[in-house]
N, C-alpha and C positions, 0 to 999 in steps of 0.2 A: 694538710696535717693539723691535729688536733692538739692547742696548748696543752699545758698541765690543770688550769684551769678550765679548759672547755672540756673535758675528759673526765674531771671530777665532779661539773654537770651535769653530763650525760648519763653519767652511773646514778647520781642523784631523781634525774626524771627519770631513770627506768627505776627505780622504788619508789620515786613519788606517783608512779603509774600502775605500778603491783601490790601496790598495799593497799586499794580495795578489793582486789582479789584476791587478795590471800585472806581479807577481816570475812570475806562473803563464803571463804571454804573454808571460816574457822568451827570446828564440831560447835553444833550450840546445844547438845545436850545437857553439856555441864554446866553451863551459864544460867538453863534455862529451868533448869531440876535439880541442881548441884545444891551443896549445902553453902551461905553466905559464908566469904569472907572476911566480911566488914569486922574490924576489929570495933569499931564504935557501938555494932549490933552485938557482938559478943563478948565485950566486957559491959555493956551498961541495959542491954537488954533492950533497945531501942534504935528505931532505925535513925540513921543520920541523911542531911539534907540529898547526898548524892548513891543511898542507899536506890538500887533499883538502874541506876543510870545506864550500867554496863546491858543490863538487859532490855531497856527502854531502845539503848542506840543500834542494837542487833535486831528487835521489832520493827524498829522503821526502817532499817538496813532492806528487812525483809517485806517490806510493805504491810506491817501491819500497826498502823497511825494507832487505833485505839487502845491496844495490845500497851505500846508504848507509852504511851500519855496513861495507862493504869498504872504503870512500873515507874514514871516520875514524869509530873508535869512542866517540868525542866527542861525536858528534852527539847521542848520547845524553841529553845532558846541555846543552847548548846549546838546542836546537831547543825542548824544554821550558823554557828559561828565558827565550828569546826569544818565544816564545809567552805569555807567563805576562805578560812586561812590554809587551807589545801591547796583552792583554786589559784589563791595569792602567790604561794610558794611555789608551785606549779607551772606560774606564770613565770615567776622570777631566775625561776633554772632554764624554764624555755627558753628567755632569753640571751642567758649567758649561754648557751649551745651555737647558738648561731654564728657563722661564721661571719668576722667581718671583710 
């Protein structure tokens, strides 16, 4: 039988496991054609440092590196760090799962 804590794990790695699937079957029409919401671009008429990221991280999503790196060369460094604290969190629910 599964704690109350081991149960609120489990739910945890089943979204911590589904939510690249669901970013991978998000429409990218509108990310990728839509009109910016960057309120930074549309009060001052200029883009801001994380202008492009959203579509940067959905080109590498989908394999396209150079695609990405024209929409912010940030992503560089982002995509690996968000990656990194996925696999961390990922980790750390796996383990409270387990039964002792």
């Amino acid at each position: 039988m599964l704690t109350a804590t081991q149960s609120r794990a489990v739910c945890k790695l089943a979204v911590l496991l589904l939510l690249p699937i669901a970013l991978y079957l998000v429409p990218t029409d509108g990310i990728f054609n839509g009109e910016s919401i960057c309120l930074f671009k549309r009060f001052l008429n200029t883009e801001c440092w994380g202008c492009g990221m959203t579509r940067a991280f959905f080109s590498l999503m989908y394999g396209r590196i150079g695609q990405a790196w024209e929409y912010n060369p940030l992503i560089t460094v982002v995509f690996p760090l968000l990656l990194w604290i996925w696999c961390k969190e990922l980790w750390q629910t796996f383990k409270k799962t387990r039964l002792s």
